[in-house]
SEMARMI-768662 format. One record per residue (C-alpha): residue number from 1; residue in one letter; x, y, z. Coordinates in steps of 0.02 Angstrom, whole numbers, plus 50000, padded with zeros to 5 digits. Layout:
N
PT    k  r      u      v      w
PT  NUM  A      X      Y      Z
...
//
This chain:
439
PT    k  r      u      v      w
PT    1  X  52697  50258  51384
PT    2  X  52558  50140  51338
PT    3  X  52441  50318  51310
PT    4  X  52553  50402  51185
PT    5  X  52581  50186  51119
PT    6  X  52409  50164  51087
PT    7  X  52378  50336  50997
PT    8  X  52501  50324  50868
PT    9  X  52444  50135  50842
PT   10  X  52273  50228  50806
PT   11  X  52340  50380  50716
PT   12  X  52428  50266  50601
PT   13  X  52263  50187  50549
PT   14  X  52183  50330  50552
PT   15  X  52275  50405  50453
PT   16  X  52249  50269  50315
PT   17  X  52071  50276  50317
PT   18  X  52087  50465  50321
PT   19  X  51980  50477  50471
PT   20  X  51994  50669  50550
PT   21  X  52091  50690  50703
PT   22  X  51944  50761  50792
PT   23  X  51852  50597  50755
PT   24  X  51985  50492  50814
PT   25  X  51982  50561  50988
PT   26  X  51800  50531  50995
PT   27  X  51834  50347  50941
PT   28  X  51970  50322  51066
PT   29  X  51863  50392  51183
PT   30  X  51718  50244  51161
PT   31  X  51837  50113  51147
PT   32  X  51890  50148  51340
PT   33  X  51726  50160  51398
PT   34  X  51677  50007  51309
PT   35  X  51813  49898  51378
PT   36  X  51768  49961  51534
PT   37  X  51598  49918  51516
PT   38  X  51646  49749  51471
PT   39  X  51741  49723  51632
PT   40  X  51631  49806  51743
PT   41  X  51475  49787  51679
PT   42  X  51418  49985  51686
PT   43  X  51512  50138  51599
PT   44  X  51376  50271  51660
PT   45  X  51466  50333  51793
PT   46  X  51642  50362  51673
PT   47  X  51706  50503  51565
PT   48  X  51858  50475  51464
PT   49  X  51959  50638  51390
PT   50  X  52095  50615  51246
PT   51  X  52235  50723  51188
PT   52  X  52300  50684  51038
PT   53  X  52430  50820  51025
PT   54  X  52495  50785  51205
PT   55  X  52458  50574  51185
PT   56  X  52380  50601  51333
PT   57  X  52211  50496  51403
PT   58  X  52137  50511  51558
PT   59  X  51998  50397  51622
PT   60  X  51861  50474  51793
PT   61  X  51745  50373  51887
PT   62  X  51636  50477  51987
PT   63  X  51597  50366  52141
PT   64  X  51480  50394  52301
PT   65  X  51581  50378  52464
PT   66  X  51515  50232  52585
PT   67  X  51563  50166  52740
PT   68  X  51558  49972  52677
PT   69  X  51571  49960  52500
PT   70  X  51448  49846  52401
PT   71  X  51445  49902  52250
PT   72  X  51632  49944  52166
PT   73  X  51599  50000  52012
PT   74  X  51502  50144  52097
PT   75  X  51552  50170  52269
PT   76  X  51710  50166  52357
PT   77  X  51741  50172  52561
PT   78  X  51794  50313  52652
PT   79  X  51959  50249  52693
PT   80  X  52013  50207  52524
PT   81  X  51973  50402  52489
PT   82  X  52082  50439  52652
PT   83  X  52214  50328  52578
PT   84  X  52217  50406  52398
PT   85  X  52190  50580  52453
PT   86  X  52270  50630  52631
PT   87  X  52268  50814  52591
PT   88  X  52093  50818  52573
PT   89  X  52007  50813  52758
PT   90  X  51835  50873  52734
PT   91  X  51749  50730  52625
PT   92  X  51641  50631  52714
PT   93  X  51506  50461  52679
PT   94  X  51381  50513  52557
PT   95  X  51498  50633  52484
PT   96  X  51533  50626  52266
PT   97  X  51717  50590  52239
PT   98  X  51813  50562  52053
PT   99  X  51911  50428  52056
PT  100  X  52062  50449  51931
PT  101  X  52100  50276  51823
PT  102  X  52272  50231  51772
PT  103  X  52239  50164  51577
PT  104  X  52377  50044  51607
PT  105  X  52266  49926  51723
PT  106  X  52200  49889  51566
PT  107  X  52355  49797  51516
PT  108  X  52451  49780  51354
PT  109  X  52331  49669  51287
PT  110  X  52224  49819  51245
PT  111  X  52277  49864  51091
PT  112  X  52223  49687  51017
PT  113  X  52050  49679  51125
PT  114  X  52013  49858  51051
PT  115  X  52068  49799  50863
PT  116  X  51889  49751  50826
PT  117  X  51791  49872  50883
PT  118  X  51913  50022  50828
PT  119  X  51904  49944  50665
PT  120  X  51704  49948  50665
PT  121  X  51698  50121  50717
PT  122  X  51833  50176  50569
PT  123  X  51722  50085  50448
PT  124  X  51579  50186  50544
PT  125  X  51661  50346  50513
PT  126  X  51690  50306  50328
PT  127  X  51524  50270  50303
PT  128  X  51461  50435  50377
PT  129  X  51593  50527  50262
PT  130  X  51518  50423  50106
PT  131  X  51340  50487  50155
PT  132  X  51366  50663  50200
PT  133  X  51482  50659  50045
PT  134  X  51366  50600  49905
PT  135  X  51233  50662  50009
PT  136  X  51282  50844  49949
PT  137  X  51322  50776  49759
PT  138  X  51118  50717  49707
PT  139  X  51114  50780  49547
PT  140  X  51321  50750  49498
PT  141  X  51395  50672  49361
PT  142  X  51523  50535  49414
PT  143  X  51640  50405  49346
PT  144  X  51692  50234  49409
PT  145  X  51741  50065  49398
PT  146  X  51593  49917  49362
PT  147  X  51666  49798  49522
PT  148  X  51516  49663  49518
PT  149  X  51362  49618  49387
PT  150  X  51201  49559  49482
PT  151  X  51053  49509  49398
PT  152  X  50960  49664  49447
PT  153  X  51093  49772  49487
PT  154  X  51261  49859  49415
PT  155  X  51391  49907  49581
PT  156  X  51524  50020  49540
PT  157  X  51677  50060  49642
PT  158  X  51731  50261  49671
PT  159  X  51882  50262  49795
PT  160  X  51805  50191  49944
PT  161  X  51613  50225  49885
PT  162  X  51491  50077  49837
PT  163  X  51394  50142  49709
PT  164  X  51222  50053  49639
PT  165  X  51150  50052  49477
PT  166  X  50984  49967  49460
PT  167  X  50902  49876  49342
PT  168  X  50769  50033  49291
PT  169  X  50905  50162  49286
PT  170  X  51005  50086  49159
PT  171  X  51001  50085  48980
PT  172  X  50918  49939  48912
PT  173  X  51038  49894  48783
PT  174  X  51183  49903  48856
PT  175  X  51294  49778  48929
PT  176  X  51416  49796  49057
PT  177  X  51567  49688  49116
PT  178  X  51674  49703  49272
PT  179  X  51806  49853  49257
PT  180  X  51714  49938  49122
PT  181  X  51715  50119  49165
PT  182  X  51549  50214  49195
PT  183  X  51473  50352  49196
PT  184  X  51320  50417  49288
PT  185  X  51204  50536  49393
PT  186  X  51190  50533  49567
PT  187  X  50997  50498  49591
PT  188  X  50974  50472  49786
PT  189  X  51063  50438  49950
PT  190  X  50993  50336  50066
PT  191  X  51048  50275  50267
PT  192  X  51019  50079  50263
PT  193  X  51086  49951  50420
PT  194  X  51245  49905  50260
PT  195  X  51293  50083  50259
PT  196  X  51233  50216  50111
PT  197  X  51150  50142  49981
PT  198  X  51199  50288  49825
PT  199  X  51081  50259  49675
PT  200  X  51141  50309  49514
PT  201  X  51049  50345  49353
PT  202  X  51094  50323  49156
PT  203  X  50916  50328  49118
PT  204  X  50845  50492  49185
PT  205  X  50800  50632  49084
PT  206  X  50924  50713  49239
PT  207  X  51073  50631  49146
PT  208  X  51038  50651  49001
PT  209  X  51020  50861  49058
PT  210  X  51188  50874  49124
PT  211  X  51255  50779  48989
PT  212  X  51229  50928  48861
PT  213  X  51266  51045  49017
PT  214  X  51438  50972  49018
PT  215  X  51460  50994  48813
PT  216  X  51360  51141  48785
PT  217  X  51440  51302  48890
PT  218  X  51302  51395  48830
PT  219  X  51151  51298  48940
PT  220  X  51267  51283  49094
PT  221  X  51307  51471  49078
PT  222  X  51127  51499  49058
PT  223  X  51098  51572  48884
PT  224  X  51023  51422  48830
PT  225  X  50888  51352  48896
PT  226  X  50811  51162  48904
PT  227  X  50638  51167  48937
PT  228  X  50570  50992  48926
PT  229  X  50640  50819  48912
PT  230  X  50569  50659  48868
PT  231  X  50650  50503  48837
PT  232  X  50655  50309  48799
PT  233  X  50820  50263  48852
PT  234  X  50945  50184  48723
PT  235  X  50810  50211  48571
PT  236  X  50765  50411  48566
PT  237  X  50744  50560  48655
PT  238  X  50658  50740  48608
PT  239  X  50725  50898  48699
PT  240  X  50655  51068  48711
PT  241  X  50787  51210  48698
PT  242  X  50746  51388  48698
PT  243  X  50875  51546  48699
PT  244  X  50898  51676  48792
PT  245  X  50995  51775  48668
PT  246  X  50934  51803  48491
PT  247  X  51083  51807  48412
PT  248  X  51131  51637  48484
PT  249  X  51038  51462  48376
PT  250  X  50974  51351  48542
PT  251  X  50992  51199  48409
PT  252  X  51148  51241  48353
PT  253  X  51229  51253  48502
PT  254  X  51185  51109  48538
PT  255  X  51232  51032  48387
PT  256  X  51421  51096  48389
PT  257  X  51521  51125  48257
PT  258  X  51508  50973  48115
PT  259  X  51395  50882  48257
PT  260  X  51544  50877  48385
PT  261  X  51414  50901  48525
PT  262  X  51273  50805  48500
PT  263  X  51388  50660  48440
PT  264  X  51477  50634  48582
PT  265  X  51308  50638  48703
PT  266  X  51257  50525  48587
PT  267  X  51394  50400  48609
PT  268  X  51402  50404  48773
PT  269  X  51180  50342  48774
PT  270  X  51264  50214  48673
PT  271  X  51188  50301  48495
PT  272  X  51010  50343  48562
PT  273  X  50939  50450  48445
PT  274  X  50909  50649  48489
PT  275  X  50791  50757  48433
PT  276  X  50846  50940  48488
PT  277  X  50687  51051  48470
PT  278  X  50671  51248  48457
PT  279  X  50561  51312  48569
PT  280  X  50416  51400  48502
PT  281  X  50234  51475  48591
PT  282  X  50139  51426  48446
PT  283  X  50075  51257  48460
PT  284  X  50084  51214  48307
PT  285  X  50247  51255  48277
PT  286  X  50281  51161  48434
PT  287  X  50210  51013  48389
PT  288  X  50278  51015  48219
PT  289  X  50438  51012  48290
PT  290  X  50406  50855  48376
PT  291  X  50375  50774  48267
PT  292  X  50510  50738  48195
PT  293  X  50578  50636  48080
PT  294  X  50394  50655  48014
PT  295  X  50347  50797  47914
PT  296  X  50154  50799  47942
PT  297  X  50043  50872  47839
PT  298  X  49905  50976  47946
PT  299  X  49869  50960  48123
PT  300  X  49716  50993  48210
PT  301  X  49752  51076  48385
PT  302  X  49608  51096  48535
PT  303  X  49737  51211  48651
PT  304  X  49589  51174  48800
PT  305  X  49606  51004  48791
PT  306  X  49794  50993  48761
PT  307  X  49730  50896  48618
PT  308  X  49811  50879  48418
PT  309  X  49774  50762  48259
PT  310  X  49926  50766  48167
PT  311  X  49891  50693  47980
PT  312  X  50029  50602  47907
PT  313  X  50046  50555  47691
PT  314  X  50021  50364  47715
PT  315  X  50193  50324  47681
PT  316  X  50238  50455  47816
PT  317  X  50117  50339  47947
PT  318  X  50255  50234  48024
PT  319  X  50394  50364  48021
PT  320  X  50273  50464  48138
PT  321  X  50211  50343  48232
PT  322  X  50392  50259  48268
PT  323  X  50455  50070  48332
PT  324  X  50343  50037  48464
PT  325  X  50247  50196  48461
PT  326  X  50408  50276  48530
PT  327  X  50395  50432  48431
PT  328  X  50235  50483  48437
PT  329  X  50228  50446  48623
PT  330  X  50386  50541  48671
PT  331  X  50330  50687  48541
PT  332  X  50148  50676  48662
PT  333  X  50257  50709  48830
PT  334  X  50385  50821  48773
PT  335  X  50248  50949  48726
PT  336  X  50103  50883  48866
PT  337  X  49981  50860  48704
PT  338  X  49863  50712  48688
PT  339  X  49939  50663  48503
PT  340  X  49840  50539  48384
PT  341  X  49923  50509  48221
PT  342  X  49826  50485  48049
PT  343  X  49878  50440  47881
PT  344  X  49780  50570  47750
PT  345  X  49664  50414  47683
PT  346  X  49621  50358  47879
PT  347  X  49573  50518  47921
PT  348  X  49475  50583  47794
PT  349  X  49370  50417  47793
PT  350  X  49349  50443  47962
PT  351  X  49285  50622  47949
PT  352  X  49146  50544  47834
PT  353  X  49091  50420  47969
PT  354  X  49084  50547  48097
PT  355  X  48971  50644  47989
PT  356  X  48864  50511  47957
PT  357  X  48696  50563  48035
PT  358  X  48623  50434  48144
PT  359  X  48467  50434  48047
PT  360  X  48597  50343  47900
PT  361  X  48678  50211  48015
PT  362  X  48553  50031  47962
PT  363  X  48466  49962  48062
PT  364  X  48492  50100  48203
PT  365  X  48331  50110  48300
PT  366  X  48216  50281  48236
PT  367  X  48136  50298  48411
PT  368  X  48306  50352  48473
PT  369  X  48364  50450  48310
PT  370  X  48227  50571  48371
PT  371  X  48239  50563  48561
PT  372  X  48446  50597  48532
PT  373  X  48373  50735  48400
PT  374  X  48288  50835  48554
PT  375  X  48459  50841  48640
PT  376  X  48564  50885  48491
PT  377  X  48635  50731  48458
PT  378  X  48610  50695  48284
PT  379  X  48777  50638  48210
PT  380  X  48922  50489  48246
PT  381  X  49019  50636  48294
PT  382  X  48930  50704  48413
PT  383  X  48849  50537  48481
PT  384  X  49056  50514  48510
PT  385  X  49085  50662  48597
PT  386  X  48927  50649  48693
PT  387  X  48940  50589  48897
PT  388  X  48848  50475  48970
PT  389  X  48732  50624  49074
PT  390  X  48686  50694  48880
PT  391  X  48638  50542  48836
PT  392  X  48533  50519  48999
PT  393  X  48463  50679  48955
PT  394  X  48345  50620  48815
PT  395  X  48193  50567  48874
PT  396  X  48164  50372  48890
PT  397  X  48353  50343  48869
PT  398  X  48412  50215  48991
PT  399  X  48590  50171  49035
PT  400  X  48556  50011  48935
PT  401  X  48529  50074  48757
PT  402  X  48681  50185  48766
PT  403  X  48782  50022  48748
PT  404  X  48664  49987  48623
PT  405  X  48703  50160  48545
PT  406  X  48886  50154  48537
PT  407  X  48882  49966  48464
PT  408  X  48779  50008  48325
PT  409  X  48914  50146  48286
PT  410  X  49044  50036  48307
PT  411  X  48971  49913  48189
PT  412  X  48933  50056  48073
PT  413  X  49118  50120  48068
PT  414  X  49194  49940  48067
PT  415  X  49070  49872  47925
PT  416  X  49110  50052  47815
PT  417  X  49286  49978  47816
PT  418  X  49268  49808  47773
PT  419  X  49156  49862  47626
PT  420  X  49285  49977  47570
PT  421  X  49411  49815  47591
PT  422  X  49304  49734  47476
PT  423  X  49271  49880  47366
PT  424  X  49475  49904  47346
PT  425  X  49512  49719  47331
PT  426  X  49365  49715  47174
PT  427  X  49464  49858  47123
PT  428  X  49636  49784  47104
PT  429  X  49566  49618  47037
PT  430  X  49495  49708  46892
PT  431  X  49649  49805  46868
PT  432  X  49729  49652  46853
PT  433  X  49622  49561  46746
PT  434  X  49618  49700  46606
PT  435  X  49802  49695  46590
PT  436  X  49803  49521  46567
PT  437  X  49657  49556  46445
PT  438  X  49779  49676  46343
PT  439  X  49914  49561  46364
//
């Protein structure tokens, strides 16, 4: 009875953990050649078969017959085999025989000597469903339960997953407390010694994609597409949406009806700001776009060198520019363009330096105005633009005086500004002084 005992013992837990029949024979199956191991010091030689319909285990020893026996845990004399098997006649010493082993030599202490390691190779099992489980789920949405706060690390609980949200993949301003539900992308699964270690993400641009998969129909059902994402997590993001149907608005989609869609993606970054962008071939159009909130006024666009100076009103600057630099710099990856932002007064000053010809600059040497001269460098502009191997060109231009070159431009463009300081302050003082005049 102890066989069909000991099986329901280990169904029942089984069961619990909801550990597949087919692995619970195979579990069974260790355990016996583990304790056997442990009382005989070798298993090698064992095979252990388990029926869990029938509750049925049988235990083999494959022995060599011997005349004197010196080793029991392999060998076994020939009268013992005479003894155990009188029918059989024709084995002999040296022959293989297969010893059958009664489980209940084992005793009824079993069950509690096999507690421990039956529980270790349940937990085993549960950590090979986790794996192969999230393993097949990169890329998911899921929701759980914050169960500890670490320093660098958020753990939250899904049934009997342990799922781990680092520091980098969450959102910077948010805070989170134990039992505060959450929701995030499954970013990798990794085997570790613990078990799986599951990352999750609220950071990626991946979550924030599935996000308006799950409240847009039309971008999981593929009518509309997003093309590019780039965010800073918890402040703003810009998206690139482009459809596949012309009757159908990508933005407003995405938008919903009174902002229904976008609002509640937006709640759930904890009110990052969105920029939803219509896709467009034209670069400038493209870059227009986002821009946004800024409106600029003209943008210069190199297409070969990815390159665009967008010029801003001066009040505009900031708006364009954003906290940090944050919208400039997400506008720059969202549309893989090198962006430098102006205001209208910066720029156009600038455009007068850069056509200063070198020749103009004080105090710039006249030796190299003409040497630069012979290799059509003549201007600030194209003394900026110029490499180092142009420069080399000239003749009797060493390495030296081109960091003598580019300081006397610097010093050029830096004094032109201060002068103009000066030149506005003088300005406003006068202003000043002629109202108090009329005054």
């Amino acid at each position: 009875m102890i066989n069909r005992e000991l099986i329901e013992v280990f169904s029942e837990i089984a069961r619990e953990k909801n550990v597949e029949r087919s692995e619970l024979g195979s579990i069974i199956e260790q355990l016996f050649l583990y304790i056997i191991e442990k009382q005989r010091g070798d298993s090698e030689n064992c095979s252990v078969i388990v029926n869990i319909d029938k509750g049925e285990i049988e235990i083999y020893a494959e022995k060599t017959i011997v005349e004197k026996v010196d080793d029991p845990t392999h060998e076994i004399s020939l009268d013992d085999v005479r003894r155990l098997e009188p029918d059989i006649a024709d084995l002999d010493v040296g022959d293989d025989y297969i010893e059958v082993i009664d489980p209940t030599v084992f005793g009824r202490r079993l069950v509690a000597t096999a507690k421990q390691f039956f529980a270790q190779r349940i937990q085993d099992v549960e950590k090979k469903y986790i794996y192969e489980d999230y393993n097949q789920r990169v890329g998911e949405i899921v929701i759980g339960a914050v169960h500890q706060v670490q320093k660098d690390n958020i753990f939250i609980n899904i049934e009997h997953a342990e799922l781990r949200l680092p520091k980098r993949e969450q959102i910077p301003s948010e805070r989170y407390r134990r039992g505060d539900t959450v929701r995030a992308i499954i970013r990798s699964v990794e085997v570790t010694a613990k078990g799986p270690d599951i990352v999750v993400s609220r950071s990626s641009n991946e979550f924030l994609y599935k996000l308006f998969e799950m409240e847009v129909p039309e971008i999981e059902d593929g009518i509309i597409e997003i093309t590019k994402i780039s965010r800073q997590p918890g402040e703003r993001a810009k998206i690139i949406v482009k459809s596949q149907d012309r009757r159908i608005d990508a933005v407003g989609a995405c938008v919903g009806m009174r902002g229904s869609r976008i609002q509640a993606i937006v709640r759930e970054l904890n009110n990052e700001k969105i920029d939803i962008i219509n896709h467009s071939e034209q670069s400038e159009i493209l870059i227009s776009r986002a821009l946004s909130p800024a409106k600029p006024m003209n943008l210069y666009i190199d297409d070969d060198r990815m390159y665009c100076a967008a010029i801003f009103g001066n009040d505009d600057l900031d708006t364009a520019i954003g906290k940090g630099g944050v919208n400039i710099n997400l506008a720059a990856r969202v549309t893989g363009y090198r962006i430098d932002a102006y205001g209208k007064d910066e720029y156009e000053k600038q455009q007068r330096d850069q056509g200063t010809a070198l020749s103009e600059i004080p105090d710039f040497d006249s030796d190299l105005t003409e040497k630069l001269s012979a290799v059509n460098i003549n201007t600030v502009a194209e003394a900026l633009a110029a490499d180092e191997d142009q420069f080399l060109a000239a003749e009797g231009v060493t390495a030296e005086q081109i960091d003598i070159i580019y300081d006397s431009i610097q010093n050029f463009i830096e004094g032109t500004t201060e002068s103009e300081q000066v030149e506005e302050t003088a300005e406003e003082i006068e202003t000043d002084q002629e109202a108090v005049s009329e005054d």
